[in-house]
VMD Tcl script that draws the C-alpha trace (Angstrom):
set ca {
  {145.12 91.23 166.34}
  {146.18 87.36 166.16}
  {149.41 86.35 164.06}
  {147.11 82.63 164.08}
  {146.71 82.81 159.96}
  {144.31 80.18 160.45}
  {141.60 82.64 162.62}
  {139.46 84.64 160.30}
  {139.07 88.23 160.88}
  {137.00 89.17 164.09}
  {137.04 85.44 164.80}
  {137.25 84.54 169.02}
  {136.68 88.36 169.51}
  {133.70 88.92 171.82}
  {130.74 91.74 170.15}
  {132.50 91.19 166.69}
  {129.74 90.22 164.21}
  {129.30 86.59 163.14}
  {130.67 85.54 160.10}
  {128.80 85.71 156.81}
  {126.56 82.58 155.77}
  {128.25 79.82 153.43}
  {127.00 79.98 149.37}
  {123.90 77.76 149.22}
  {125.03 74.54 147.82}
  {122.20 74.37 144.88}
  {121.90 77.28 142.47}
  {118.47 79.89 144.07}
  {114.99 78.77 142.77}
  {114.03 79.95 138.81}
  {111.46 82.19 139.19}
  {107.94 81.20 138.12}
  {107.08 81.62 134.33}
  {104.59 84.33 133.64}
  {100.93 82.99 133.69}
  {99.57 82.79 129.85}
  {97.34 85.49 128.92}
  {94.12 85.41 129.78}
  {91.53 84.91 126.46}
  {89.27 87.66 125.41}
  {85.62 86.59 126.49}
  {83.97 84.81 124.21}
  {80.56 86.77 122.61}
  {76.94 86.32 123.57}
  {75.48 82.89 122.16}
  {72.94 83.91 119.57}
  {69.22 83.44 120.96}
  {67.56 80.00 119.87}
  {66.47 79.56 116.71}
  {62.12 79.59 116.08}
  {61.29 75.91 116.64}
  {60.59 73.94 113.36}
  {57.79 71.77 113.20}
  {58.35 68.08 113.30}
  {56.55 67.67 109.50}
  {59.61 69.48 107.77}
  {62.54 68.32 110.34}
  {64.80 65.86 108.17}
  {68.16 65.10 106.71}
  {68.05 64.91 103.17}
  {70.08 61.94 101.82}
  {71.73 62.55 98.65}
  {70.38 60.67 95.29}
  {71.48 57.66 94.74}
  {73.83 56.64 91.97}
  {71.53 56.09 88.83}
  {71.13 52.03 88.48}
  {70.98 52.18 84.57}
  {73.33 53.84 82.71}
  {74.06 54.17 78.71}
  {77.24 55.20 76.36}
  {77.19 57.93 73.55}
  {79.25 56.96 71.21}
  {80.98 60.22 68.95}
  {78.04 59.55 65.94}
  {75.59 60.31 68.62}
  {74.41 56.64 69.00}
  {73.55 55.32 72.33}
  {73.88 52.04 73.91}
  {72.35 50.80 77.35}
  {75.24 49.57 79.81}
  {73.72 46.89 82.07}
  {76.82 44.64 82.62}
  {79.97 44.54 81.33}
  {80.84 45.77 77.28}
  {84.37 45.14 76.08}
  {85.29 47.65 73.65}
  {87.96 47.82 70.33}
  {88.66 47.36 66.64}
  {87.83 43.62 66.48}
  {86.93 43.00 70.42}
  {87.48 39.46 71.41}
  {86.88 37.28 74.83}
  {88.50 38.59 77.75}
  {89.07 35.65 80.54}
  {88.74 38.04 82.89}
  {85.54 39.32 82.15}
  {83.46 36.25 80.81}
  {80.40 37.01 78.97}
  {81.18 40.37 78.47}
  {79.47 41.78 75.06}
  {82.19 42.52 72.40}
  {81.23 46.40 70.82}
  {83.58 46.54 67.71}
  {84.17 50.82 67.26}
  {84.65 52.45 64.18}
  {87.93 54.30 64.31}
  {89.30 54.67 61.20}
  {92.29 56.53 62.84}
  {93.60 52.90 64.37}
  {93.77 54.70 67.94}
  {91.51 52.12 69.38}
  {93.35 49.05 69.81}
  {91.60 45.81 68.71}
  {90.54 44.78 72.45}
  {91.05 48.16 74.33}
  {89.05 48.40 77.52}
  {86.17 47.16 79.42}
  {83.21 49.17 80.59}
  {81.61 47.72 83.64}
  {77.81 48.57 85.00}
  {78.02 46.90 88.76}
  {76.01 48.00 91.82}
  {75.04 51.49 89.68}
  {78.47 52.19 88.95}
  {80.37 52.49 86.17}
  {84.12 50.88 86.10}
  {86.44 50.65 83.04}
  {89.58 48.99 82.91}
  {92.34 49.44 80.24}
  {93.30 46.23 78.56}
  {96.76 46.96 77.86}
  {95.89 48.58 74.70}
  {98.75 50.46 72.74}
  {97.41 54.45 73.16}
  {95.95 54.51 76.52}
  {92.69 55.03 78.29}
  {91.71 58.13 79.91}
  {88.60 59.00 81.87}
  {87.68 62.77 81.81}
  {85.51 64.21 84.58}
  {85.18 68.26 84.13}
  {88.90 69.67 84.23}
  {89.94 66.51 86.00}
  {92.14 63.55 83.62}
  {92.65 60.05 85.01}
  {95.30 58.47 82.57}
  {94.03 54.26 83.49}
  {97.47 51.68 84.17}
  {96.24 48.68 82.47}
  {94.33 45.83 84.45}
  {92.89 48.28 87.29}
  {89.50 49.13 87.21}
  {88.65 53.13 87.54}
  {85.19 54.33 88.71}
  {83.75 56.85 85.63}
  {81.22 59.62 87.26}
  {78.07 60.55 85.68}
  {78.51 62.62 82.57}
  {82.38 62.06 82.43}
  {83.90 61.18 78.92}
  {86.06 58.00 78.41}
  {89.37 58.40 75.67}
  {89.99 54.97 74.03}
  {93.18 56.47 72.25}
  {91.51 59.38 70.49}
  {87.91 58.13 70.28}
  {85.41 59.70 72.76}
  {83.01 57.87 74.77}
  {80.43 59.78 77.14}
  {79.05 58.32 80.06}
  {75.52 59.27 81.74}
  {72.71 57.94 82.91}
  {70.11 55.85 81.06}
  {66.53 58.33 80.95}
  {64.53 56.27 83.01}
  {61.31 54.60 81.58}
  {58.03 55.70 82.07}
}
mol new
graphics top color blue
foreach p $ca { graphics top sphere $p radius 0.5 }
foreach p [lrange $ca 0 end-1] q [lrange $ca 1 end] { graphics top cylinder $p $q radius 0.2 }
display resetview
């Protein structure tokens, strides 16, 4: 045995084993991840359908939007809508909609304001627009309420209802002539 402090055990001796290996300097590999699962195969594709003749192969467009429409007023009374009808009290001329016709209401509950709203037939639609009147317009399609902010126009749907204050306008389309 060696009193050298420095010499490591076995060290210089001959048939002694070697000394061990050094750490690695980097930490060992990660092992892989585990591959994903493989999907369940996907089923047989269903055979062809019978082939259609070409008379009856098409894509069937949905209707257009009726191009004349009319209001029903609560007394039953109907009026064509072919441009633009401002509605109230005691309508008068709206700048923004010139040659509108005025439609005076009959509301003897003073809900309707004297120039409420505008109903507007353009390219078979129908628009209204609340003219800042003092209860509100509301357009009612099914269980669906659209409460209007004055000066913005609102498309009204085919048999919807419009609410100037508390007197009830219905939409729909004109029957067509012929």
């Amino acid at each position: 045995m060696s009193d050298n402090p420095f010499l490591l055990p076995g060290a210089g001796r001959r048939g002694a084993p070697p000394p061990p290996d050094p750490p690695p300097a980097f930490p060992p590999p990660v092992p892989a991840a585990t591959p994903p699962p493989v999907p369940p195969p996907m089923p047989p594709t269903p055979p062809p359908a019978a082939p259609v003749e070409e008379e009856t192969r098409f894509d069937p467009l949905p209707a257009p939007p009726p191009t004349r429409w009319r209001i029903v007023l609560p007394t039953g009374v109907t009026r064509p809508l072919t441009g633009t009808l401002v509605l109230g009290r005691d309508p008068a001329p709206v700048a923004e909609y010139p040659g509108a016709e005025l439609v005076a209401v009959d509301d003897p509950g003073r809900s309707v304001s004297k120039t409420h709203a505008a109903l507007i037939a353009r390219d078979g639609l129908v628009l209204v627009c609340d003219l800042h009147s003092t209860n509100g317009t509301v357009v009612t399609t099914g269980h669906r309420q659209l409460r209007l902010e004055p000066d913005r126009e609102a498309p009204v749907p085919a048999g919807s209802s419009v609410e100037l204050g508390s007197y009830l306008i219905r939409i729909e389309p004109a029957p067509s002539a012929g």
